[in-house]
C-alpha positions as CSV (number, residue, x, y, z in Angstrom):
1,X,97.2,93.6,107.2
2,X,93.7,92.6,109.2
3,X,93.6,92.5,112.6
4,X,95.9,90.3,114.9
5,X,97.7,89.6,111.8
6,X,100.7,89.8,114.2
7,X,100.1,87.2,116.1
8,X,101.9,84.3,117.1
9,X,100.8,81.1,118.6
10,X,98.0,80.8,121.3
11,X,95.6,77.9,123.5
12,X,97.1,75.3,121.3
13,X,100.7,76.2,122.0
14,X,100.0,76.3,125.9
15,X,100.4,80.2,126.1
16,X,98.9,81.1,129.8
17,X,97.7,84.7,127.9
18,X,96.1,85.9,124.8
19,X,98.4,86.8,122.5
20,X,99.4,90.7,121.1
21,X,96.4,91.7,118.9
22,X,93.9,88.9,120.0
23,X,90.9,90.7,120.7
24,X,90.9,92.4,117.6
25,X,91.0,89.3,115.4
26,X,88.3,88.3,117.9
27,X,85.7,91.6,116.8
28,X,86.7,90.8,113.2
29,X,85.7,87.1,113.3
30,X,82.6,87.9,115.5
31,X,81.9,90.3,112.8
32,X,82.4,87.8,109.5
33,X,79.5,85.4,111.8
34,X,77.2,88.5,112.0
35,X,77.6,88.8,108.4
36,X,76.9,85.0,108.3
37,X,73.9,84.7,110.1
38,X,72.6,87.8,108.8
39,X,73.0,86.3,104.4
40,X,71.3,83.1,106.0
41,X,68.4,84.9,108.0
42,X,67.8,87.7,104.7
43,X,65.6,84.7,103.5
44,X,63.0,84.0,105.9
45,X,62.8,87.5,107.2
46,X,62.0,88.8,103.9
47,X,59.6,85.7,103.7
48,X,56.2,87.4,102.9
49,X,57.9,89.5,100.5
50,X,59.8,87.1,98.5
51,X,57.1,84.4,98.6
52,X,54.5,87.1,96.8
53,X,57.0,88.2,94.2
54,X,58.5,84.8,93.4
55,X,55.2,83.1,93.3
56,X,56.0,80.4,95.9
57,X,54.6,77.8,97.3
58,X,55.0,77.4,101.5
59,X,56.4,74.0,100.9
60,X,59.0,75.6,98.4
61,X,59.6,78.3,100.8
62,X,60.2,75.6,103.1
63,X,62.5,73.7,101.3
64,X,64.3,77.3,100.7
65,X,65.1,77.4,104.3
66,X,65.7,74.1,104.9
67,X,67.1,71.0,103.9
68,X,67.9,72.8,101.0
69,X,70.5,74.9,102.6
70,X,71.2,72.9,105.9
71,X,72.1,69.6,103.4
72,X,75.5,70.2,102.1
73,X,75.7,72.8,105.0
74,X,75.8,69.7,107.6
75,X,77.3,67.3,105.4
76,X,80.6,69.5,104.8
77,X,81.2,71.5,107.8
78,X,83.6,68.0,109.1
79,X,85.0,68.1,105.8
80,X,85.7,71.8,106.0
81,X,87.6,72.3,109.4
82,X,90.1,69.2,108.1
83,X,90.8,71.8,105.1
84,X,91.3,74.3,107.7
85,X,94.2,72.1,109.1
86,X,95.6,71.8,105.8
87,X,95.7,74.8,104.1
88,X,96.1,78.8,104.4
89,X,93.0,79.4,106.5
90,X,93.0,83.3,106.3
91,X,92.2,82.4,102.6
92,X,90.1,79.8,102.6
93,X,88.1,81.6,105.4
94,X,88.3,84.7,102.6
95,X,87.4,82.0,99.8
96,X,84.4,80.5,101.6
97,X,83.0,84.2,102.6
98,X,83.3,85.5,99.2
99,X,81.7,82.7,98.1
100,X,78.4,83.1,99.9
101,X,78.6,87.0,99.5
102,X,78.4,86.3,95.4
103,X,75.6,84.3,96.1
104,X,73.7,86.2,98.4
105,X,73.8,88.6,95.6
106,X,72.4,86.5,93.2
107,X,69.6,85.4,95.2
108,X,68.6,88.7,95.1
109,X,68.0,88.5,91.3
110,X,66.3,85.3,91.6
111,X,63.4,84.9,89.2
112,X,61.6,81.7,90.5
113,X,62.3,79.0,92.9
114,X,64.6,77.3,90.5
115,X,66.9,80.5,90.5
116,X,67.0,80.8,93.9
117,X,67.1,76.8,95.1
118,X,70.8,77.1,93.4
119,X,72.6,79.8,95.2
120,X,70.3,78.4,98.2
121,X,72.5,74.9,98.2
122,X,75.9,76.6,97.2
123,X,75.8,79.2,100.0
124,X,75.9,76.2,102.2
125,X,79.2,75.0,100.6
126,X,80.7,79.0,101.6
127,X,79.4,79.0,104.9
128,X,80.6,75.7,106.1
129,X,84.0,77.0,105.9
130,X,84.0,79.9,108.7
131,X,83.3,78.5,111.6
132,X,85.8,75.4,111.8
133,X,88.3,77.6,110.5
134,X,87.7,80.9,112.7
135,X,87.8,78.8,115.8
136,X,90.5,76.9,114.6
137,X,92.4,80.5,114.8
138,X,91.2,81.9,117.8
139,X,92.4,78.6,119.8
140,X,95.7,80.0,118.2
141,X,95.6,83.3,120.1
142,X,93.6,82.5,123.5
143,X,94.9,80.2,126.4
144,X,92.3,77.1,127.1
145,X,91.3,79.1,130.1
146,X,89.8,81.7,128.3
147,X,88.4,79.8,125.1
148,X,84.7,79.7,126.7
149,X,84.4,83.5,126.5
150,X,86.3,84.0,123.3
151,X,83.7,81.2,121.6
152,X,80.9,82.3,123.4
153,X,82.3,86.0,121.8
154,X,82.5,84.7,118.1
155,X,79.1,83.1,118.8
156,X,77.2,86.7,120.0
157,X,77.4,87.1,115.9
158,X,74.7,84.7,115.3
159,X,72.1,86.5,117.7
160,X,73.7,90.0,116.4
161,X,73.1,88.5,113.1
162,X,69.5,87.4,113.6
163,X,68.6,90.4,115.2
164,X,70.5,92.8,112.3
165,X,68.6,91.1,109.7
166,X,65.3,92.3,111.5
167,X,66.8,95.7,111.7
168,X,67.1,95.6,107.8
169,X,64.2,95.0,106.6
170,X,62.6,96.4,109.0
171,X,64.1,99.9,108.0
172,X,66.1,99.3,104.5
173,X,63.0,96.9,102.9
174,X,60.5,98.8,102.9
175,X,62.8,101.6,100.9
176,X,64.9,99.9,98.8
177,X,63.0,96.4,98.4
178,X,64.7,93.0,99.5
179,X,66.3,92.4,96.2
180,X,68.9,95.4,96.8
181,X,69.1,94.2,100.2
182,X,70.3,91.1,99.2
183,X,72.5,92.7,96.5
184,X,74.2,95.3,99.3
185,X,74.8,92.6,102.1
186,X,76.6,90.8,99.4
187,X,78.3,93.2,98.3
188,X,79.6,93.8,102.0
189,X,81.1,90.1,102.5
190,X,82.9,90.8,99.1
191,X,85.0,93.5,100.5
192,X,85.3,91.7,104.0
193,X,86.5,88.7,102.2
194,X,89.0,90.9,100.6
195,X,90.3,92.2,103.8
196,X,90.6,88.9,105.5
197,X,92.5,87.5,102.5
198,X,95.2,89.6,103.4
199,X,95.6,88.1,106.7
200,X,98.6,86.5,107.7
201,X,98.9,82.7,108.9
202,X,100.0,82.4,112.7
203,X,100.6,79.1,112.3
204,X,104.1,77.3,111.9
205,X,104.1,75.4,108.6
206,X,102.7,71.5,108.9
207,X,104.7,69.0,107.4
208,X,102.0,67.6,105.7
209,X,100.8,70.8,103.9
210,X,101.9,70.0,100.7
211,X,99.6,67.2,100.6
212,X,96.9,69.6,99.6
213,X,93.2,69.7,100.9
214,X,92.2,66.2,99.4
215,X,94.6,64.5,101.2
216,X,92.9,65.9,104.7
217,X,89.7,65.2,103.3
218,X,90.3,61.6,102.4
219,X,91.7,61.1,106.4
220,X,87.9,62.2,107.3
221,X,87.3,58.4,107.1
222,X,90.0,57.7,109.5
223,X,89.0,59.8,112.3
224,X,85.7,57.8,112.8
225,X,86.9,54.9,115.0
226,X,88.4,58.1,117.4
227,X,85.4,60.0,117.2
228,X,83.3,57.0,118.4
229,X,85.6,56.4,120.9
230,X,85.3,60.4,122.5
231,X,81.5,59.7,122.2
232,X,82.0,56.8,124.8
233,X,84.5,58.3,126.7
234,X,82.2,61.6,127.3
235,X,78.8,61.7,127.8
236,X,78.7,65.3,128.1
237,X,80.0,65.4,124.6
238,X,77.0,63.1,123.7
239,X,74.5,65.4,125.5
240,X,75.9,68.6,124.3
241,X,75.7,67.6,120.2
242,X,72.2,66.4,121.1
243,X,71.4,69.3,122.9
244,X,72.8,71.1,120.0
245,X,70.3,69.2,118.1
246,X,67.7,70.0,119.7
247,X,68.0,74.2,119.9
248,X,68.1,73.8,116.0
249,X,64.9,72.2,116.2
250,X,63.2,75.4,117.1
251,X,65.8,77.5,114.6
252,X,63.9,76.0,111.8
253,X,60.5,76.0,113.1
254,X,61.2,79.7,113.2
255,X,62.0,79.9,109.9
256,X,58.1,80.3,109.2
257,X,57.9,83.2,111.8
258,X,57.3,86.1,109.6
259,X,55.2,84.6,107.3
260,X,52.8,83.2,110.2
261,X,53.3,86.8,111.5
262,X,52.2,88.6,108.5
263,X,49.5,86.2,106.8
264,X,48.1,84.6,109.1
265,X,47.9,86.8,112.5
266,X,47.9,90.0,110.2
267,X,50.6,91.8,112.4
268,X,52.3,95.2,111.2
269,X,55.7,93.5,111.0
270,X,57.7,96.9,111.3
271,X,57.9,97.4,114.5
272,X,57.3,94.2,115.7
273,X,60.3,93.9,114.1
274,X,62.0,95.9,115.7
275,X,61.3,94.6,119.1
276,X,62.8,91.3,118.2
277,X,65.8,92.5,116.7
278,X,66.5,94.1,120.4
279,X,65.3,90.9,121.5
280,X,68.5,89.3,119.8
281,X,70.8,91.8,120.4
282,X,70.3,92.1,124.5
283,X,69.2,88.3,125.6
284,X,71.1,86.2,122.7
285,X,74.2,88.4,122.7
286,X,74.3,87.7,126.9
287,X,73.8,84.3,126.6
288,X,76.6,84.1,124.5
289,X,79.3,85.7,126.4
290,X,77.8,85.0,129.9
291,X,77.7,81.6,128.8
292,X,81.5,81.1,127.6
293,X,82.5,83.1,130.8
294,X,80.8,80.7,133.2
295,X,82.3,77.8,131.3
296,X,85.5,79.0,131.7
297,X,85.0,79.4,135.4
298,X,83.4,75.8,135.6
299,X,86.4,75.0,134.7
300,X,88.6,76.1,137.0
């Protein structure tokens, strides 16, 4: 039994206080987006040394980290969190982190670009399932009043991500090579997908789960007109997807970082490093939880 297994309902139910076993469930989902970011970034912070072994081009690698990956990423994330509202979402959270962990693997016995493109695309399709569904269950154990700090908590695991893949191969490439990096990290989400498959739902059973996954996916569609009409209704929900937008902007720029580091500056990328991963870890973990906190105090 995983963490907050126990617990009962939570923001949506209108319960004034996190519920028994909340902030546990809390570490373990902040952990599963660590091990998220940290699959996603393996690729570009390894980027010198898979583009020399793989023989690949800087437009291939750039279609490695990008559209490549963000394409089915964007396009299913909707489609995801209404499966989430359908179905078991312990297990599909398990299903979709499992499914990324297997291919994280076997991108790191990629022999070309051809080899590594697929898992590239597919990991997408495992990693679009988390986040709808982990914040779907942490509004379960947190009251609204506190759902700024605990997002702002489960998002300090994509800077702790970031920064952790710096830390690898800064200290485990150079010894063991990126492939086995890749192969270890995926070996990880395998047994953390295991764990969290074990998890029990908190949620009371929805009259319309027997309609299975496709039915919610179909409804997608019928969502639109009241989507369009939130966008009207709140302009700060406009701003804050564009703004969105716009941070990711300079996410993928980035994505060129250690090669630009490396081959064209000529840095010694170990301990430089080193210094960003504590970057990542101090500054982007703070703004994270600061930055839920003094939401939720906005708020009030």
């Amino acid at each position: 039994m995983g963490p907050g297994a126990e617990t009962g309902g939570g923001g949506g139910n209108g319960v004034d206080t996190a519920t028994k076993g909340a902030f546990g469930f809390l570490v373990f989902m902040m952990v599963l987006n660590i091990l998220n970011i940290l699959d996603r970034q393996l690729l570009p912070t390894f980027g010198p040394e898979i583009k020399a072994d793989l023989g690949l081009t800087n437009g291939q690698f750039g279609l490695l980290t990008g559209i490549m990956f963000t394409l089915l990423y964007g396009i299913l994330s909707p489609f995801m969190g209404l499966v989430a509202d359908a179905v078991h979402r312990p297990r599909f959270a398990a299903f979709g982190v499992g499914l990324w962990s297997l291919l994280t693997a076997a991108s790191g016995l990629a022999k070309g670009f051809g080899s590594l493109a697929i898992p590239r695309v597919l990991i997408g399709v495992g990693e679009s399932t988390l986040t709808p569904t982990a914040l779907s269950m942490i509004s379960d154990r947190f009251p609204a009043r506190q759902l700024g700090f605990a997002s702002g908590f489960y998002y300090a695991g994509v800077p702790l991500g970031s920064g952790l893949a710096y830390l690898v191969a800064a200290s485990l490439g150079p010894v063991i090579g990126w492939r086995n990096c890749f192969l270890l990290i995926g070996g990880l989400g395998l047994i953390l997908a295991v764990w969290l498959a074990t998890f029990r739902e908190t949620r009371p059973p929805s009259p319309h789960a027997g309609e299975g996954a496709l039915k919610a996916v179909k409804g997608m569609l019928s969502l639109l007109p009241e989507l369009m009409a939130a966008l009207k209704r709140s302009p700060a929900l406009v701003l804050t997807i564009l703004g969105g937008i716009g941070v990711h902007l300079a996410v993928g720029a980035a994505q060129f970082d250690t090669i630009w580091w490396k081959e064209e500056l000529g840095l010694e990328t170990g301990p430089l490093f080193m210094k960003v991963a504590l970057m990542y870890a101090t500054v982007g973990v703070a703004g994270n939880i600061i930055g839920g906190a003094l939401g939720d105090w906005w708020l009030k």
